[in-house]
ZADO-1210 file (C-alpha; in nm, 4 decimals, padded with zeros to 6 digits):
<atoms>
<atom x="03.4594" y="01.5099" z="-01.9556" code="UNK" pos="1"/>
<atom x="03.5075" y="01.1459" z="-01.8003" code="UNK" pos="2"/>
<atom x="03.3077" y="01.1118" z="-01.4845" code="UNK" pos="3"/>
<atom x="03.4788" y="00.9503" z="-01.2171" code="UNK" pos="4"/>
<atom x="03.4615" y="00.5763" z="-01.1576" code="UNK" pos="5"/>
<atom x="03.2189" y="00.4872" z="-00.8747" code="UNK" pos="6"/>
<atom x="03.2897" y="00.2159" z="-00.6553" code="UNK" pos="7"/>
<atom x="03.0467" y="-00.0471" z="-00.4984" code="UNK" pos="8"/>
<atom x="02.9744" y="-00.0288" z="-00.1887" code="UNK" pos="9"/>
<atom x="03.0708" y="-00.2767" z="00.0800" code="UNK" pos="10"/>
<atom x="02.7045" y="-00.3462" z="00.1587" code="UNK" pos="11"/>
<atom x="02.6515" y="-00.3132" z="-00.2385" code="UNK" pos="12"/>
<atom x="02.9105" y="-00.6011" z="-00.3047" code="UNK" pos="13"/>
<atom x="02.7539" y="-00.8239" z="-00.0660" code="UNK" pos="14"/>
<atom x="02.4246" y="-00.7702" z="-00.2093" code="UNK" pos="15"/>
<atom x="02.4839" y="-00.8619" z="-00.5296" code="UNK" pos="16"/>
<atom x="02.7340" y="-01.1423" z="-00.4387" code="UNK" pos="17"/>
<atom x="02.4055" y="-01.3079" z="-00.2081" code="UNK" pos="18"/>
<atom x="02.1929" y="-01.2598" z="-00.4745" code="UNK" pos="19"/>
<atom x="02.4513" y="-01.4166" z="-00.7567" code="UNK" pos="20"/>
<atom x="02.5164" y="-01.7184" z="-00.5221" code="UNK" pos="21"/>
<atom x="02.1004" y="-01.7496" z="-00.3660" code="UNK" pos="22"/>
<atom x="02.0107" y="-01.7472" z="-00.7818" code="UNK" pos="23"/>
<atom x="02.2854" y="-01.9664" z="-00.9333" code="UNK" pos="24"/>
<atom x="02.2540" y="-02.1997" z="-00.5656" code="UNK" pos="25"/>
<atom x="02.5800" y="-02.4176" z="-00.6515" code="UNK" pos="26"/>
<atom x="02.9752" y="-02.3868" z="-00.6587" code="UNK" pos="27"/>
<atom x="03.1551" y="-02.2666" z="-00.9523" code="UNK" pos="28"/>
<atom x="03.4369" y="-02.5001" z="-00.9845" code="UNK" pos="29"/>
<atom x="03.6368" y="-02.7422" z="-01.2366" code="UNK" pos="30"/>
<atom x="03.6516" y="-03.0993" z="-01.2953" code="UNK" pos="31"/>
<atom x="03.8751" y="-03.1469" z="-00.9891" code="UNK" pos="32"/>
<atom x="03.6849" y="-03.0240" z="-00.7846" code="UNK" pos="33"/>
<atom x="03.8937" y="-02.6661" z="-00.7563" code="UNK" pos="34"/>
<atom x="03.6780" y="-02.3381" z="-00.7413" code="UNK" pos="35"/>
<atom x="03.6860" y="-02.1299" z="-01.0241" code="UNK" pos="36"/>
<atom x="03.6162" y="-01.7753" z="-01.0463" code="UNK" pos="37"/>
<atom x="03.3619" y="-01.8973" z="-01.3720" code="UNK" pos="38"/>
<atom x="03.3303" y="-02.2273" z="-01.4265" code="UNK" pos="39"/>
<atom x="03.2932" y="-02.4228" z="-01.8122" code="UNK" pos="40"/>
<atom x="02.9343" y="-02.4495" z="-01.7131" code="UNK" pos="41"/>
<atom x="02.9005" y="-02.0282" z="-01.6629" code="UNK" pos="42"/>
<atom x="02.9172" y="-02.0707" z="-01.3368" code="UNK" pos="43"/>
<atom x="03.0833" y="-01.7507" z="-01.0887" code="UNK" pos="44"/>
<atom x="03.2386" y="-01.7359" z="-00.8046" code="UNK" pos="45"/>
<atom x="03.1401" y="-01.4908" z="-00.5505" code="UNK" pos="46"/>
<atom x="03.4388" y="-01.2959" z="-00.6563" code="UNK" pos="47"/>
<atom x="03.3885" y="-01.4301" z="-00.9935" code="UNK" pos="48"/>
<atom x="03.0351" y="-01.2550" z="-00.9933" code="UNK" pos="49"/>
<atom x="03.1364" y="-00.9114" z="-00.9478" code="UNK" pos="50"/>
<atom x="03.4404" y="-00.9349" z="-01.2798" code="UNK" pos="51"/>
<atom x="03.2573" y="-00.7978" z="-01.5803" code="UNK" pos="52"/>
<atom x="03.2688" y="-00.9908" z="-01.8847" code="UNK" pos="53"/>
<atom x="03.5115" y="-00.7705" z="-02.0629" code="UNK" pos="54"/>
<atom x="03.7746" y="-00.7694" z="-01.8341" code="UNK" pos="55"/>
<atom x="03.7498" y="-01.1106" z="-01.7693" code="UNK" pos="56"/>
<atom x="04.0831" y="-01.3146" z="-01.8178" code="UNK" pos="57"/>
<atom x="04.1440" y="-01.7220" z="-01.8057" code="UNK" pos="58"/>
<atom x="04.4570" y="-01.5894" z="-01.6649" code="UNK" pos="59"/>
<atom x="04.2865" y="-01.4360" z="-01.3445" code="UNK" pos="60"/>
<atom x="04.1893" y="-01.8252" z="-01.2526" code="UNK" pos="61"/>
<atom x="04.4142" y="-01.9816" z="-00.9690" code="UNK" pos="62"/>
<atom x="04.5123" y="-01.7315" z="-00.6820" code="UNK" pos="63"/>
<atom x="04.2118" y="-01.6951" z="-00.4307" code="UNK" pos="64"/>
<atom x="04.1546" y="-01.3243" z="-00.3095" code="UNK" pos="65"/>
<atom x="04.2941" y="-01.4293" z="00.0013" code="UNK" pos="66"/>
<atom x="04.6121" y="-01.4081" z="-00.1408" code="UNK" pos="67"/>
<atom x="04.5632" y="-01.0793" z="-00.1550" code="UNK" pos="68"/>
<atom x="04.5368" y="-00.9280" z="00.1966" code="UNK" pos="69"/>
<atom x="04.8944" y="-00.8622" z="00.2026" code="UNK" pos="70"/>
<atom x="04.9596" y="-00.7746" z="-00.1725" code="UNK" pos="71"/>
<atom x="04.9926" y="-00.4603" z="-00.3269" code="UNK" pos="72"/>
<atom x="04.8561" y="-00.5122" z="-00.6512" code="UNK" pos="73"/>
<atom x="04.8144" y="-00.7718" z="-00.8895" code="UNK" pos="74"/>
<atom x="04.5774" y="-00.9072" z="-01.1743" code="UNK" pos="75"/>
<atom x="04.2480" y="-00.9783" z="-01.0039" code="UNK" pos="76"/>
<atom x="04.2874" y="-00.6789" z="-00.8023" code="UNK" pos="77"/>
<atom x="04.3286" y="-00.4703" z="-01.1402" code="UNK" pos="78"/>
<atom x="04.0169" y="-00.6784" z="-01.2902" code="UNK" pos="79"/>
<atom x="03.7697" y="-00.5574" z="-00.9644" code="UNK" pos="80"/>
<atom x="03.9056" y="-00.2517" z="-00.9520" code="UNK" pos="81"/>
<atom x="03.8197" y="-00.1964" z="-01.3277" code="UNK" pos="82"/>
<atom x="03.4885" y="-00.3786" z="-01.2376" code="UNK" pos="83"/>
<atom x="03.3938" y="-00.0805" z="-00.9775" code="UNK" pos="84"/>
<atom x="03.5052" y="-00.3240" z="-00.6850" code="UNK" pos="85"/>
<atom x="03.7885" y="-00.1474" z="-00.4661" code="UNK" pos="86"/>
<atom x="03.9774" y="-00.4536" z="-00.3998" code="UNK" pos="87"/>
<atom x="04.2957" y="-00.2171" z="-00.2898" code="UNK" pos="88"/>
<atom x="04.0731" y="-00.0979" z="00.0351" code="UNK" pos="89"/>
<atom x="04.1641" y="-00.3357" z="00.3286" code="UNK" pos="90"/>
<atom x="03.7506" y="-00.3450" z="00.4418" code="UNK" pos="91"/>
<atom x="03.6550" y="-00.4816" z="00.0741" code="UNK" pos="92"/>
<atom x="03.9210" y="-00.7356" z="00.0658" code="UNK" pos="93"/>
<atom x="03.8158" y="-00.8692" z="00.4161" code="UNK" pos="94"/>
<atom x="03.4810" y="-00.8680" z="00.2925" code="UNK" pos="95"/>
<atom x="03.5517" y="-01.0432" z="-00.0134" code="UNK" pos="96"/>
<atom x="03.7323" y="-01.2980" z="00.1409" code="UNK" pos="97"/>
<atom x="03.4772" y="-01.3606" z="00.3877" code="UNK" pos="98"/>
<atom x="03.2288" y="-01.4031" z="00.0773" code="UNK" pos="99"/>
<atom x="03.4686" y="-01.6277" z="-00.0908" code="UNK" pos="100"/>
<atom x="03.5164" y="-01.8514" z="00.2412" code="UNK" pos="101"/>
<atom x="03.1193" y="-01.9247" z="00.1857" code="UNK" pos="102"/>
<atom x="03.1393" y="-01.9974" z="-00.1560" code="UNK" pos="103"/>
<atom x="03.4613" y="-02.2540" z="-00.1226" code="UNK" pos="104"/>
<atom x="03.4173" y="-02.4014" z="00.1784" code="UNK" pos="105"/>
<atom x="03.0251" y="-02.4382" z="00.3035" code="UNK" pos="106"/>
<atom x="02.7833" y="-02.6281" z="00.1509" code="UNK" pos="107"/>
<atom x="02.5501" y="-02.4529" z="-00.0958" code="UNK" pos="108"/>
<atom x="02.2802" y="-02.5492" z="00.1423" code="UNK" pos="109"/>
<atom x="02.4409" y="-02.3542" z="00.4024" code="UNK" pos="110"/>
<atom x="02.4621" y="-02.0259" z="00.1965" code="UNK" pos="111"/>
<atom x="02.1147" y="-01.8587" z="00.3140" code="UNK" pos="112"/>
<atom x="02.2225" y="-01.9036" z="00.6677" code="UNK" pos="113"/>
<atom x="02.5590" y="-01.7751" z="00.6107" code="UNK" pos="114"/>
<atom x="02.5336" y="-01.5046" z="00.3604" code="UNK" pos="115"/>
<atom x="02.2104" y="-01.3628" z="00.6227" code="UNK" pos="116"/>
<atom x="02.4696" y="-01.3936" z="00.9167" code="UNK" pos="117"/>
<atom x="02.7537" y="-01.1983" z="00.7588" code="UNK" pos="118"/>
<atom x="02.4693" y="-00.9631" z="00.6508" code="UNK" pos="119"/>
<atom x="02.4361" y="-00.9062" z="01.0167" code="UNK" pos="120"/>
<atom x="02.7746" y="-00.8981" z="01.1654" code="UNK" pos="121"/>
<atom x="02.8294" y="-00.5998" z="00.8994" code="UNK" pos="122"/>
<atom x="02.5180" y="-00.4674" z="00.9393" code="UNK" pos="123"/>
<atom x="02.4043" y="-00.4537" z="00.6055" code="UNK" pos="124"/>
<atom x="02.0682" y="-00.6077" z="00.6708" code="UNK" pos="125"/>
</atoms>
């Protein structure tokens, strides 16, 4: 009998997308300059980081998870969902965009301060 997938928790998502972005401490983008859920270098995302390996797709690349809020379903939804990340749960998705904001838009040496203050306005630390 199949046991029934278990999903991350909000406070484990943000966990393991502060450690992923604390360890790898720079932006996973392209040569343009355009963030990249993984990078040619290896580099992830901080949605990147939470896609397992074999359900990663190339094709996944271009929409942001902001996109997202308001859809229904889609290919990056399908890839976290199958990665134990409930993307389909309106708290998650906030969450993940919130992580994503930090990873596109701050500087890396910003990320500590950041990551520890959305820590705190969930509570999760």
């Amino acid at each position: 009998m199949l046991s029934p997938i278990t999903m991350l928790s909000p406070k484990d998502i943000y966990e393991r997308v502060r450690g992923h972005l604390l360890a790898q401490n720079a932006v996973s983008e392209d040569d343009n300059g355009s963030c990249r859920l993984r990078s040619a270098e290896g580099r992830k995302c901080a949605i990147g980081s939470l896609v397992r390996d074999e359900v990663y797709d190339t094709a996944l690349e271009g929409v942001g998870i902001s996109y997202y809020r308001h859809a229904h379903d889609g290919e990056l939804l399908r890839a976290l969902y199958a990665s134990n990340v409930n993307a389909y749960d309106p708290n998650v998705i906030d969450l993940l965009i919130e992580l994503e904001q930090i990873h596109d838009d701050a500087g890396v040496e910003e990320w500590p301060n950041l990551l520890s203050a959305l820590g705190r306005r969930h509570a999760f630390c």
